[in-house]
N, C-alpha and C positions, 0 to 999 in steps of 0.2 A: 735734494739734500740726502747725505747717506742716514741711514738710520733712523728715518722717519717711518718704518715701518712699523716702529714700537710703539706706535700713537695712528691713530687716525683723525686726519687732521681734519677732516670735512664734519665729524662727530666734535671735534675742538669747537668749530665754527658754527653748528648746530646748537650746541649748548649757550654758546653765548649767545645767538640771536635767543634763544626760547628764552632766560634769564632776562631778557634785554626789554623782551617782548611783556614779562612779567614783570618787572620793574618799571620800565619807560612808557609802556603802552605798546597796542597793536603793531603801530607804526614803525617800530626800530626794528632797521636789518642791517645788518653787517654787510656797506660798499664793497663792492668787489676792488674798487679802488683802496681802499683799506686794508685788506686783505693782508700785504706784504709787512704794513705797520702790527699786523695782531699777529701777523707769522713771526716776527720778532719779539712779541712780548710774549706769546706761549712758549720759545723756544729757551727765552729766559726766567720763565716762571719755574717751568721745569728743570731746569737747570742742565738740559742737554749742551753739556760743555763742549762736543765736539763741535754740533751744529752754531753753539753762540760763537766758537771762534772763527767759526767760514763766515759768521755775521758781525764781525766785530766786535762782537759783545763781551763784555769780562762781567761773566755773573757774580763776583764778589764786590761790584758797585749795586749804585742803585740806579733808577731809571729818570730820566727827567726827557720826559712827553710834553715836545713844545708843538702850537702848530693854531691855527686861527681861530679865533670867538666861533663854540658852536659844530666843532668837527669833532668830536664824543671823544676829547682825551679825559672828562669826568668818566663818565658812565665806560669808560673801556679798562681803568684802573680799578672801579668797583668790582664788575665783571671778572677780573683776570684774577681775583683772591682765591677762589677756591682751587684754583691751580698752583696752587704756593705752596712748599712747605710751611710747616705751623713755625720751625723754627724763623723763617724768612717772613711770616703775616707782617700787616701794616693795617694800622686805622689811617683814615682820610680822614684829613683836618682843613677846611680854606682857612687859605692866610688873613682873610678876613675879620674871621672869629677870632684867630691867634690874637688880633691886634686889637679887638673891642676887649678880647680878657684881660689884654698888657691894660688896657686905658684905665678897666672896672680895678684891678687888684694889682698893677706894679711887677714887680720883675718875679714874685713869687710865682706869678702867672704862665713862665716860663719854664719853671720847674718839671713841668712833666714829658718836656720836650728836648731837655739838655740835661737832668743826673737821670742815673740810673736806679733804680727801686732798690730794696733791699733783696736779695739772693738774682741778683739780677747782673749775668758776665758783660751785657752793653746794653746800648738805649733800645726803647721798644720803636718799634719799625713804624715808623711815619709815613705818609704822601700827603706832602702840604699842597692844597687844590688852588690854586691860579694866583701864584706867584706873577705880586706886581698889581693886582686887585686892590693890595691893604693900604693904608694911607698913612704918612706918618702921626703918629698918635702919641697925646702927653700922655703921663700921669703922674696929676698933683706940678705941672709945668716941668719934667724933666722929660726931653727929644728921648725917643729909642727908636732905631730903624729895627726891627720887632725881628724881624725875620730872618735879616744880616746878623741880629747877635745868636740868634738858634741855631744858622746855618754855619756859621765861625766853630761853634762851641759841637755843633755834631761831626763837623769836620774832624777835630782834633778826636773825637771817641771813635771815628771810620778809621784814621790810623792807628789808635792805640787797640781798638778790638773788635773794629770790621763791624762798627753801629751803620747798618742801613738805613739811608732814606729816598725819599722818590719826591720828584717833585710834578708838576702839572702847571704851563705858563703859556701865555699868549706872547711872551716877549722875545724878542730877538737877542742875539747873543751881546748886541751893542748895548742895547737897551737893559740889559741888566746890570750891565758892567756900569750904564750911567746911573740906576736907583741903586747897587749896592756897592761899588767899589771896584777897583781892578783888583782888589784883595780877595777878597771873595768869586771875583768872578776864576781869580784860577785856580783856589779850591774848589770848584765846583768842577772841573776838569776832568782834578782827579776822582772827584765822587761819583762823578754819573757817567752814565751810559748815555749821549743824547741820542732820543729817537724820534723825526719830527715828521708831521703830517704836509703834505705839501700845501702854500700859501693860497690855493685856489679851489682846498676843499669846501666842499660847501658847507651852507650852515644847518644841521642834520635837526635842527631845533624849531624849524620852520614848518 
């Protein structure tokens, strides 16, 4: 890649294993089979726009890292923050949680994931962790697919003022399309970047 001289990539890749190592334990090393998937996400954290388009990346999306139970798309989304601009940060949220908050407190619960704060030009930068994990959840007996209405509703702020989000999923592209809708599934097209782990990596959690 041209212009990779501006960064040293093996110090990219140093940093996160030593973080990874101090977070995860001894044990976490960045796969050399990996390697291509994290050369994409630093190439997009930093926002090297020439090298994201030899990668097909459009760094004014956001990222959705799909790929098997267990192959560090948690812990590699953690990792890759301090490579962000601050304007571009994100908290990590599992959809999860999202959906015990929807069941505890109802759609206000929603709120900090679909308006914007006060002095606030778009939404605060998310990555909802393992999309497809959540379960459909009442509250007070009224259905909400929890996730489908945050992901609608951030959709429409990604066009109106380029509201980033990122997602983290084990599911396949059919598979979403079957828990959220063909509605959604082709705003999600335009919102993301997919970048996916191959189906036979192993489970790095073992």
């Amino acid at each position: 890649m041209k212009n990779c001289k501006i960064y040293d990539l093996q110090q990219c890749y140093n940093f996160l294993e030593y973080h990874g190592k101090q977070t995860y334990g001894q044990t976490f090393k960045i796969q050399e089979e990996d390697k291509p998937i994290i050369f994409k996400l630093l190439i997009y954290a930093i926002r090297d726009k020439s090298n994201a388009l030899q990668l097909g990346l459009d760094v004014n999306k956001g990222i959705l890292l799909s790929g098997p139970i267990g192959c560090g798309k948690t812990s590699i989304m953690h990792l890759l923050k301090p490579f962000m601009y601050q304007k571009y940060e994100y908290k990590i949220k599992t959809c999860r949680e999202i959906s015990y908050e929807f069941a505890k407190h109802g759609y206000e619960a929603l709120q900090p994931y679909t308006m914007k704060g006060m002095n606030q030009s778009r939404l605060s930068g998310f990555c909802f962790d393992d999309l497809g994990a959540e379960q459909q959840i009442k509250h007070f007996g009224n259905d909400c697919n929890v996730m489908a209405e945050i992901l609608i509703s951030r959709y429409e702020n990604f066009i109106e003022n380029n509201s980033i989000t990122h997602i983290t999923t084990n599911l396949s592209a059919s598979e979403i399309e079957k828990h959220y809708g063909n509605r959604l599934r082709s705003r999600m097209r335009n919102m993301f970047n997919l970048i996916s782990f191959e189906s036979e990596s192993l489970d790095k959690r073992k």
